[in-house]
N, C-alpha and C positions, 0 to 999 in steps of 0.2 A: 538466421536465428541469433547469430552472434551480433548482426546490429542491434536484434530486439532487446537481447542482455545489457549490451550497454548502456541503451537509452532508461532499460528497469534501475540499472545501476548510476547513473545520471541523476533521474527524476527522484531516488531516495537519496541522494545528496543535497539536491535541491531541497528534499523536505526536512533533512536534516537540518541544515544550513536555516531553514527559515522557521523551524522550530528552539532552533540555537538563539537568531539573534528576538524573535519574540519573547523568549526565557530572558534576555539581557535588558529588554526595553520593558519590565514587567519588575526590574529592581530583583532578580537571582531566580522567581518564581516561576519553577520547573513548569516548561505548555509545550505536551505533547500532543498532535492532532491525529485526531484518530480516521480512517479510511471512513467513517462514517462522516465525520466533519469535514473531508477531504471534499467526499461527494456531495454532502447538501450546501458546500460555496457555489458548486456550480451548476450543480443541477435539483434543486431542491425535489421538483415536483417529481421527477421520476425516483430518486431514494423512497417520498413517501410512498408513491408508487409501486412499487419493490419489495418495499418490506411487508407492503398490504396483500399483496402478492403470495408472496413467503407462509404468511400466518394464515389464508385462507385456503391455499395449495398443497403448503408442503409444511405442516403444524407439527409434526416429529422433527423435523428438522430446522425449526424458526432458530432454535438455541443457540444451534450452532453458526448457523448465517450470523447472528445477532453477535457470535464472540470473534467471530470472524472482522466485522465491520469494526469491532473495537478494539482492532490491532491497532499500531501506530503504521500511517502510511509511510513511513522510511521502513520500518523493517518489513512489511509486508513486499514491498515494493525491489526493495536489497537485497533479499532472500532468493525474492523469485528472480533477481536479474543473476545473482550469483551461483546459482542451480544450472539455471542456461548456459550462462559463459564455462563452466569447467564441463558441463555436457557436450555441448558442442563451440569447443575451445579449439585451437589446431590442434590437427592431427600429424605428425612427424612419420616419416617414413622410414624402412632401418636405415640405421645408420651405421 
């Protein structure tokens, strides 16, 4: 689990870093990408998929899928890698 932390904590650097220099090549213009924009670069057809899913399945809870997705993927991503790593972080034995 402590690899999976780091790679969470990685990949929201990654997004950070590439939400950074897009904000620079945009002349100052703050571009945060969202987990939803995240997923439909690469996989369009199953987002729409998904969320068709969501609205016909589970309609009490579309809302919240829906604010979910439009987290930015750094912090969704940093959070959950950062949750892991102090959970299952070393463990010390007495000393």
């Amino acid at each position: 689990m402590r690899l999976v932390s780091l790679i969470l904590i990685v990949a929201a650097l990654l997004l950070l870093g590439a939400d950074a220099i897009s904000s620079l090549e945009r002349g100052g213009e703050l571009v945060v990408r969202s987990l939803d924009t995240i997923w439909g670069l690469f996989l369009p057809a199953s987002l729409d998929g998904f969320k068709s899913w969501v609205q016909n399945r589970l309609p009490g809870m579309a809302q919240g899928v829906y604010s979910f997705l439009a987290l930015p993927g750094w912090a969704a991503t940093g959070v959950l890698g950062v949750i892991l790593a102090f959970i299952f972080g070393r463990k010390y034995g007495p000393e």
